[in-house]
C-alpha positions in Angstrom: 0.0 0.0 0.0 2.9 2.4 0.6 4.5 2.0 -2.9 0.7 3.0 -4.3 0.8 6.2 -2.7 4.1 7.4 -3.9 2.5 6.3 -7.8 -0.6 8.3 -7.0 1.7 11.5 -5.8 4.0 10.9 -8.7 1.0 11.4 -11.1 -0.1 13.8 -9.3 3.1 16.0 -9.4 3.4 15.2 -12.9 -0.2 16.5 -14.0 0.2 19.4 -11.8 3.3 19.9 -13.5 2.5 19.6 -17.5 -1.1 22.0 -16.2 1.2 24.6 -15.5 3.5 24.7 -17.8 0.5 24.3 -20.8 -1.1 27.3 -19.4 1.9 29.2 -19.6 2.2 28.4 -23.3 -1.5 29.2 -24.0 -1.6 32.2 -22.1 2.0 33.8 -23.5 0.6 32.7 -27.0 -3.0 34.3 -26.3 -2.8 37.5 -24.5 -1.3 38.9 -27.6 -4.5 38.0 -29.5 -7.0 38.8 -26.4 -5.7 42.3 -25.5 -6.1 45.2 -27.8 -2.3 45.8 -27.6 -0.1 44.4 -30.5 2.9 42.4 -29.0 5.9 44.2 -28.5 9.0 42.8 -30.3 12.4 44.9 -29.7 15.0 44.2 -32.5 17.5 47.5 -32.9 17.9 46.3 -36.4 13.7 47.2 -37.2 11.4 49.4 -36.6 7.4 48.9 -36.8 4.7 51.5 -37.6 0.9 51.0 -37.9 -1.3 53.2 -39.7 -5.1 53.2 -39.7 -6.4 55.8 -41.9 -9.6 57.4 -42.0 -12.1 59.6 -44.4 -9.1 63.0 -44.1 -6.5 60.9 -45.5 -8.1 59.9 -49.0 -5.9 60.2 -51.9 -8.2 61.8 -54.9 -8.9 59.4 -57.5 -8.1 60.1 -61.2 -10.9 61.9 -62.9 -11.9 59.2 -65.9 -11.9 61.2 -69.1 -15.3 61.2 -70.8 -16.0 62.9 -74.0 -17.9 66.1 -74.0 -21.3 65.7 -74.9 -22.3 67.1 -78.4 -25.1 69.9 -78.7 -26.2 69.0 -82.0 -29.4 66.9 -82.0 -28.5 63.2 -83.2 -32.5 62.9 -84.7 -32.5 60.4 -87.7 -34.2 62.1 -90.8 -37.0 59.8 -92.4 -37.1 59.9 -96.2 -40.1 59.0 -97.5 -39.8 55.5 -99.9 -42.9 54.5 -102.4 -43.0 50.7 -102.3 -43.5 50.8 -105.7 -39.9 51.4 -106.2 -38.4 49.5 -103.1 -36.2 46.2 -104.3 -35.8 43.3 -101.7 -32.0 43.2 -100.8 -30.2 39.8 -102.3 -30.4 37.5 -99.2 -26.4 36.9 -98.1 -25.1 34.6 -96.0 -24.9 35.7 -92.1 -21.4 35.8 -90.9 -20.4 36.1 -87.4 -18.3 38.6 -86.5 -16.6 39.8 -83.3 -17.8 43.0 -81.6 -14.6 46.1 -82.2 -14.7 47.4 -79.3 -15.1 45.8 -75.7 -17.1 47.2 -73.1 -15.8 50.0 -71.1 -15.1 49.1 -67.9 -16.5 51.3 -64.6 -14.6 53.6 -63.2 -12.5 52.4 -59.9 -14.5 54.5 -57.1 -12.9 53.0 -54.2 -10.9 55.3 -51.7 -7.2 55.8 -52.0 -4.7 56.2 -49.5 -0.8 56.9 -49.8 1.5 55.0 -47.2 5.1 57.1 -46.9 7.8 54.6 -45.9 11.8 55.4 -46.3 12.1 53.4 -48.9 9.3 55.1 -50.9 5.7 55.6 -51.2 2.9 53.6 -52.3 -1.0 54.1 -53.4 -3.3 51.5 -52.0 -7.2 51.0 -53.1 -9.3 50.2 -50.2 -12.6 48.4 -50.0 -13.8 45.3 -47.9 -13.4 42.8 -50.4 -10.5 43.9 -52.0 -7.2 45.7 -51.5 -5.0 46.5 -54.8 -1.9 48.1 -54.9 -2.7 51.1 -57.4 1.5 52.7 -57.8 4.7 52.6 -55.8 7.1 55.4 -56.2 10.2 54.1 -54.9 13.3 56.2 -53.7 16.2 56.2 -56.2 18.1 53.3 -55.8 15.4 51.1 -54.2 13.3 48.4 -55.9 9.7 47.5 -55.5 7.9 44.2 -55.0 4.2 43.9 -54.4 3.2 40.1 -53.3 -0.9 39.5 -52.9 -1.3 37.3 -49.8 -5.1 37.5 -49.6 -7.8 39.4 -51.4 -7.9 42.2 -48.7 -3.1 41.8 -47.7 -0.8 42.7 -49.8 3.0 43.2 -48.6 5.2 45.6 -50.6 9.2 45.6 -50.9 10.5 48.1 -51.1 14.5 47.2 -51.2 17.4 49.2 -51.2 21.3 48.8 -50.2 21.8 48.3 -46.6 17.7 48.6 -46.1 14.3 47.9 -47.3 10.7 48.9 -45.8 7.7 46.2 -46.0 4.8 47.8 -46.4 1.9 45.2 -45.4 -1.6 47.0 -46.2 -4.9 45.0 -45.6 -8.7 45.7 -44.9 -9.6 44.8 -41.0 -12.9 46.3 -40.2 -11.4 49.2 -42.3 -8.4 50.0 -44.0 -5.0 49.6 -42.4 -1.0 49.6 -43.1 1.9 48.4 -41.4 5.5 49.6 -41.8 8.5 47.8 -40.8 11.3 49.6 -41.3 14.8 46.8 -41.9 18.1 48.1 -41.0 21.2 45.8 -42.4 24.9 46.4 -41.3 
């Protein structure tokens, strides 16, 4: 009966044991995701900025060029025709052929924003469904690389010699940007 007991506390040390280091685990690999505040990571070499923007920071969208409308009144004329006089066209073969001129497509109404980062500056189109990198005007010497994660992330490289900013911009119950800054030696 003594050698039982020392099984049972065993066990019991050990349970006690693997409950507390498992919730240790969860809660240093939740509280980031619980709390409202994004978890801090300190590397000299980077350095993180998060934008959220609002209605003040919209970039103005291209005006789409239209054509003026004429004034001149676009009324068919009738001429009169006797039927006397009217031959029946010679009956061809129909051919099938393929419309000029495609549809135009509508004009992109969704808000702009411009995200300034060291390496450059780039135009992002917001809306909840979608998130499209419009332009990227990288600073001299840098080179820039847009990658779609997602329909509403895209992360943008812009690279340079000794540094490159990532610009991640996404849609998260609005639109949003983060900027991490990459520092080589």
């Amino acid at each position: 009966m003594g050698q039982s007991w020392r099984f049972v506390v065993a066990w019991l040390t050990a349970a006690v044991a693997a409950v507390t280091v498992s919730w240790l685990g969860v809660r240093i690999g939740i509280a980031p995701a619980i709390t409202d505040e994004a978890p801090v990571a300190i590397d000299v070499n980077r350095r993180y900025t998060e934008v959220r923007f609002g209605l003040a920071d919209v970039t103005p969208a291209p005006a789409p060029s239209r054509p003026a409308p004429s004034r001149t009144s676009a009324r068919p004329t009738r001429t009169p025709s006797t039927p006397a006089t009217r031959r029946p066209a010679p009956s061809r073969p129909a051919t099938a052929t393929p419309s000029p001129s495609p549809s135009p497509s509508p004009p992109d109404r969704r808000p702009r924003y411009r995200v300034n980062a060291e390496g450059g500056d780039v135009i992002v189109a917001y809306s909840p469904t979608r998130v499209d990198v419009i332009d990227t005007d990288p600073v001299p010497g840098y080179v820039a690389s847009a990658t779609r994660r997602s329909n509403t992330l895209v992360v943008v490289r812009l690279a340079g010699p000794s540094h490159a900013s990532v610009v991640t911009v996404y849609w998260n119950a609005g639109p949003g940007a983060q900027i991490v800054e990459e520092f080589g030696g």
